[in-house]
N, C-alpha and C positions, 0 to 999 in steps of 0.2 A: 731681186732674189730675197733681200733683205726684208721686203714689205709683204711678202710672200709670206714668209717664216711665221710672221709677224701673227697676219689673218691668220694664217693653220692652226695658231698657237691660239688662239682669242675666242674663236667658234667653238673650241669645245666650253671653253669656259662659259660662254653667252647659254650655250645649249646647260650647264650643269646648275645656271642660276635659273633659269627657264624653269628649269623641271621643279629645282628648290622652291622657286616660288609658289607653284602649282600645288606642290606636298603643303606647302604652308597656308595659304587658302580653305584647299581641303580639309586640313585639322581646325580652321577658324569654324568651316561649314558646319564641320562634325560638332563643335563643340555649342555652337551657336543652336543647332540641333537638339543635341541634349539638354542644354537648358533651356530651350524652350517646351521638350516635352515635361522636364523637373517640373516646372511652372506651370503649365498645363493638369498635373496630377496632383501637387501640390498646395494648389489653389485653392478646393474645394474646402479642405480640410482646416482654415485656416477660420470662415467663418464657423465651423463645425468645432473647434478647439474654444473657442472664448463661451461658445454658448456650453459648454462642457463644464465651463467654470463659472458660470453664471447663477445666479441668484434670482435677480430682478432685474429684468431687462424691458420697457415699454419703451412703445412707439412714441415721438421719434427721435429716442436717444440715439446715439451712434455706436456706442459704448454701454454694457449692463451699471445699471445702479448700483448694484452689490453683489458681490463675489460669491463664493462657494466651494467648496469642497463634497460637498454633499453627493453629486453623481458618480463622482470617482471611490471614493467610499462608500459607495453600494457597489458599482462594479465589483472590487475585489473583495468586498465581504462573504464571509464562511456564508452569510442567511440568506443570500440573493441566489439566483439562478443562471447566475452568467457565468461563473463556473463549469458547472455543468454541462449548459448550452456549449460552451466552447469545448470542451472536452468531447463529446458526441458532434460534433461539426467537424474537429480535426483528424479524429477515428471515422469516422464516416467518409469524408472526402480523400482521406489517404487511400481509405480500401478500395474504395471507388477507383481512383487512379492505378491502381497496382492492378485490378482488376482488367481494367479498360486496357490496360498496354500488355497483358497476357493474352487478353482479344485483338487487340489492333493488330501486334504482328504477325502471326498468320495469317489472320484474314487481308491487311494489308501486301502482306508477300502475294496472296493468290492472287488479289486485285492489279497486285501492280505488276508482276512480270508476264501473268497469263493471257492469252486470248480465249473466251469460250463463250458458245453460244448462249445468249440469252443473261451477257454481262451487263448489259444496260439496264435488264428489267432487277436485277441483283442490288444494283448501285440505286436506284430508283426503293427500294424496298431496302435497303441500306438508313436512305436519307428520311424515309417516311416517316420516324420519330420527331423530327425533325421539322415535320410542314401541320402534321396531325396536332391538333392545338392540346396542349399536357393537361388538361383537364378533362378532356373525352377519354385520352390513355388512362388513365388515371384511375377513373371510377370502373371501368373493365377491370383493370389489376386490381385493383381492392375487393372486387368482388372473388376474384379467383384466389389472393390472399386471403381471404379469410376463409374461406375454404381448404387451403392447406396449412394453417394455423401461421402464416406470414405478416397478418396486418398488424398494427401495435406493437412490431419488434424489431430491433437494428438490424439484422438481416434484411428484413423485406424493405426498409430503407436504403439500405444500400443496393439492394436489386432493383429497386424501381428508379435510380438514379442512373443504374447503367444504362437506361432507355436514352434520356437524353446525350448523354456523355458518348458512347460506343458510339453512334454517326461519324462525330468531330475525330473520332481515337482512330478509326480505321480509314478514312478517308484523307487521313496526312499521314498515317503510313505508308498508304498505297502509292499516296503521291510520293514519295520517299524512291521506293521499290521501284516505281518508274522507270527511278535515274539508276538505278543500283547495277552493278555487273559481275552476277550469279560467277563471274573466271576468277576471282580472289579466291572464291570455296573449291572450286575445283584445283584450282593450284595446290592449297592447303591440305584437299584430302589426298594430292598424289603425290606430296609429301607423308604422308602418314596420319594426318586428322583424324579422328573418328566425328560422326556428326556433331555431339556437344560441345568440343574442343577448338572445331570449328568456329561455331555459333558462336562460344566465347569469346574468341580471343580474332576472328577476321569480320563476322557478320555484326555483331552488337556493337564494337568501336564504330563502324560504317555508320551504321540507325541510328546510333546514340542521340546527335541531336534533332533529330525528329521526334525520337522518342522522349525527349523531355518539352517539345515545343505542344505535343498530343499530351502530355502528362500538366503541362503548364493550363493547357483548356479545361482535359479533365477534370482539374483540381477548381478550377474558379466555378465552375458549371455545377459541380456537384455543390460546393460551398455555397453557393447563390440560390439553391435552390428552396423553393416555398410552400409551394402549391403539392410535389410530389409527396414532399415529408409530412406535411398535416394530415394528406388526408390519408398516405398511408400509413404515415406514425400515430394517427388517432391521437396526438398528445401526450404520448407515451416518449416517445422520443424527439426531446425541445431539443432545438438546435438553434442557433445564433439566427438567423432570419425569424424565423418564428416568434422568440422573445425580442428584435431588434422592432416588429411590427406591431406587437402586443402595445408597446408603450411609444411608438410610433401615435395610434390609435387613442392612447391616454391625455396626449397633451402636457406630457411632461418631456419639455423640449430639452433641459438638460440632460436628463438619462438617456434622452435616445439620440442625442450627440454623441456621448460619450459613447455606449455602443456601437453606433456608427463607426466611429475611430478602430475602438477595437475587432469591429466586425471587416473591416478593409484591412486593418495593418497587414496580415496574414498574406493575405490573396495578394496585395502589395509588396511583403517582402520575398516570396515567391515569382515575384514577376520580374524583382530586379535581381532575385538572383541567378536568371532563367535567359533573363535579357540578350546575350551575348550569343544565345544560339537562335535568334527571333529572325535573322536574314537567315536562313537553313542555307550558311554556303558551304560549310563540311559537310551538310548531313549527306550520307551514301556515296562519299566521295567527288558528289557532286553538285549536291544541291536537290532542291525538291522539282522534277519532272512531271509530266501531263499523263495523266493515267489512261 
């Protein structure tokens, strides 16, 4: 009886160290994880920091010759243009996303709770920004830009960015909406809701993070982009790619280090602040569903 007690008494204990150990494993993986993607992101940047600060650096030093300050003060000088450039890249890419997720969740709602005919060809004509190479779109909208006085002006930049960005913005909504289950709103309105009240305070917590996982693309897609802004900003409006390629093209390898640096930080510290809803397991209560 006594040996009895004993085992009854010892198996939960076996099972609580079991589990413990399991949970602690786990956090080794997770964290083993993490720092391998830190390292991974990190990496790049690190031969791109010295040549920032570089002077003179010839082949086959391992280390530059002579140091510098010179690229760093030009970035943040009043007489440069990186100012600017970054100021129109962070107005641009914001509106752009604020834009993109005023489109994404309706069109992601219809996409993703409805059935109707001729959704395939929808989805198909959805993604075709997307497959259609951005230099054939391109020169079509510029022609039609400049016809409506759009070409050369931060508006028709930020319109011609919504081509690539709205695929990505409504196509993780919809997947969102999949999972989503329309009885939260209906509870809500027979409680008393009116639609916006709704929207507010039971639908928007649900999406939220889908809606920042589509606002996180958004943002890097619009910010990255090159080819749409030149040709529809005619040069009118410089943006961080533009100037980051300018002196790419010059051979002045410190300046366009430095650049570099500051042309990523952004899109970088966005990503890690964004990180935590990157598995979408809250998004819609449930996660992201198959549309």
């Amino acid at each position: 009886m006594e040996m009895e007690q004993t085992v009854g008494r010892d198996l939960p204990v076996s099972n609580a160290q079991a589990v413990e150990t399991k949970r602690t494993w786990g956090q080794v993986g997770r964290w083993v994880a993490i720092a391998a993607i830190v390292v991974g992101v990190l990496l790049p940047f690190i031969p791109l920091t010295v040549w920032s600060f570089s002077h003179r650096w010839y082949f086959p030093a391992l280390v530059p010759t002579e140091w510098s300050l010179r690229a760093w003060r030009y970035v943040f000088s009043s007489g440069s243009l990186v100012p600017k450039a970054l100021g129109y890249s962070i107005v641009v890419a914001l509106v752009v996303t604020v834009l993109s997720i005023l489109i994404g969740i309706p069109a992601g709602r219809a996409m993703g709770l409805h059935r109707f005919r001729g959704k395939t060809l929808v989805e198909f004509l959805i993604l075709a920004p997307t497959i259609v190479p951005a230099l054939a779109v391109a020169m079509g909208i510029h022609v039609a830009f400049i016809k409506y006085g759009l070409a050369d002006t931060l508006p028709g930049v930020v319109l011609v960015h919504l081509i690539p960005v709205t695929p990505y913005m409504v196509m993780i909504m919809s997947s969102v909406f999949a999972n989503y289950d329309p009885e939260y709103e209906e509870q809500a309105r027979t409680l008393g809701a009116g639609p916006i009240r709704t929207f507010i305070h039971v639908t928007f917590p649900a999406i939220l993070p889908g809606v920042i996982v589509g606002g996180l693309f958004a943002f890097i897609i619009s910010w990255s982009q090159y080819v749409l802004t030149l040709l529809i900003g005619g040069g009118q409006v410089i943006t961080l790619p533009l100037l980051l390629f300018t002196f790419a093209g010059s051979g002045d390898n410190p300046i366009t280090a430095a650049l570099s640096i500051v042309f990523v930080a952004p899109a970088l510290i966005f990503l890690i602040v964004t990180s935590r809803y990157l598995t979408g397991e809250s998004a819609a209560i449930g996660g992201f569903g198959k549309i």
